[in-house]
Phi, psi and omega in degrees: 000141196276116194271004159333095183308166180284143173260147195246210172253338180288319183270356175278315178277012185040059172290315161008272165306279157020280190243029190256023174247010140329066185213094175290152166286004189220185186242054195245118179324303165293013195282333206272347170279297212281339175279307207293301199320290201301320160327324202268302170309347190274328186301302173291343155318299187290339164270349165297307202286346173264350164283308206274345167284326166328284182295337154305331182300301180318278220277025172251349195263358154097008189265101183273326167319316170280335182288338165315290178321305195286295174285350164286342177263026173256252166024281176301351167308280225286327192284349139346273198323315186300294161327350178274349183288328153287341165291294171322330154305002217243000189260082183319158161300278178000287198285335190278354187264300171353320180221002174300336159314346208243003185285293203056238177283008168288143228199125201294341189290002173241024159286093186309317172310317210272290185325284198312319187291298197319310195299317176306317188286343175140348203271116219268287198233083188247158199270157178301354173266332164266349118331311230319236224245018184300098192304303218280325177289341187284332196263007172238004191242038189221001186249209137305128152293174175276355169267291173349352204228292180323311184308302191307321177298328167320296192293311204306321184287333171125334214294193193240061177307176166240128182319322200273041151263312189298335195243010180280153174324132172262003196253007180262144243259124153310124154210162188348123191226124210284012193253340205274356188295326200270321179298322196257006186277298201285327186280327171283019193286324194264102171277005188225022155292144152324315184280305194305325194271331176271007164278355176264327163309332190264326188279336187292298168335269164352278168319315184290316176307302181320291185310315184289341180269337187273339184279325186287336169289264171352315170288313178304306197275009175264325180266327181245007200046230194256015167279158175309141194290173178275139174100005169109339194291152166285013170058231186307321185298338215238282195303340177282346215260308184320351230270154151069358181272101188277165197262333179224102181274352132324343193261329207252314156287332186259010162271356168277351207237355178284000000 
């Protein structure tokens, strides 16, 4: 007989561990809605970036079915994610100033999980404060992006990807290529294909990041106005700069030309 304790629901989720990790700095009621919202969100972070390592596997490994499957549940994260935001609104300027002070320099701008999905997704162009000795973001922002992992799943397929897009530097900032244009043009002739649908699937992305950046700049100015963020960021201002920047524009460009 095995002395291997049973496994239970408590002990399969490390609730314990789980949920002894709430400990707000104030006795201030909404402090402990502001901790679990932000806590929750690092929890889908972390299940974006393990989908999305999934789904590049698919599409460079030729499955298109399964990247189809993946990026639609990816898709489906962020409008999660976008909805908690409705909770957190629920939260006055008032009640949120109560402990804002108790924050001190922390900042949503230092999520090293956050950071690292922009580099998969393609995102580029980070300052050496946002780099410093992170291994993991230097190291994703030195790999293949997820488009990059589209094109190849393209080319694979017969489409007429153009080489210097296949054989280009991943660690250098992707931009608009009017040949990878006439290829995704061409993927859209079958609109009910497998490659057209997961390129639609990367735009449902696209948009849910897109979408998560505008509520989320909208919940900061609904709560702080136009003062400076915790941590020194310019707060709403900063987050408005952000606004309308797709991730894959090609995807996105090529509905003028259709």
């Amino acid at each position: 007989m095995s002395d291997k304790p049973a496994v239970t629901y408590g002990s399969y989720l490390r609730l314990d561990t789980l949920l002894s990790c709430q400990k707000p700095e104030t006795d201030k009621h909404d402090e402990m809605l502001f901790v679990v919202i932000h806590q929750v969100y690092e929890l889908w972070f972390k299940q974006i970036l393990h989908e999305v390592a999934l789904l590049q596997g698919q599409l460079e490994g030729g499955n298109s079915a399964g990247a189809l499957h993946t990026a639609r549940r990816v898709a489906k994260i962020l409008k999660t994610v976008v909805g908690q935001l409705d909770v957190l609104e629920t939260m006055t300027p008032r009640q949120f100033a109560s402990f804002r002070d108790a924050l001190g320099t922390s900042s949503g701008f230092q999520s090293a999980q956050f950071r690292e999905l922009e580099a998969v997704l393609g995102r580029r162009e980070f300052g050496a404060s946002d780099v410093g000795h992170d291994e993991r973001l230097v190291s994703a922002a030195h790999r293949r992006s997820l488009f990059d992992s589209l094109l190849r799943h393209l080319a694979d397929l017969g489409y007429a990807v153009p080489e210097h897009a296949l054989a280009r530097d991943p660690s250098s900032a992707w931009h608009s290529d009017p040949e990878v244009q006439k290829a995704l043009l061409e993927v859209y002739v079958d609109e009910t294909g497998h490659a057209a649908q997961v390129c639609e699937a990367l735009v449902d992305i696209d948009e849910g990041l897109q979408e998560w950046r505008y509520r989320h700049m909208k919940m900061v100015e609904r709560t702080i106005g136009a003062k400076i963020g915790t941590g020194g960021s310019a707060g709403a201002a900063y987050l408005r700069a952000t606004l309308f920047s797709p991730v894959f524009p090609d995807l996105w460009e090529v509905r003028s030309q259709a």
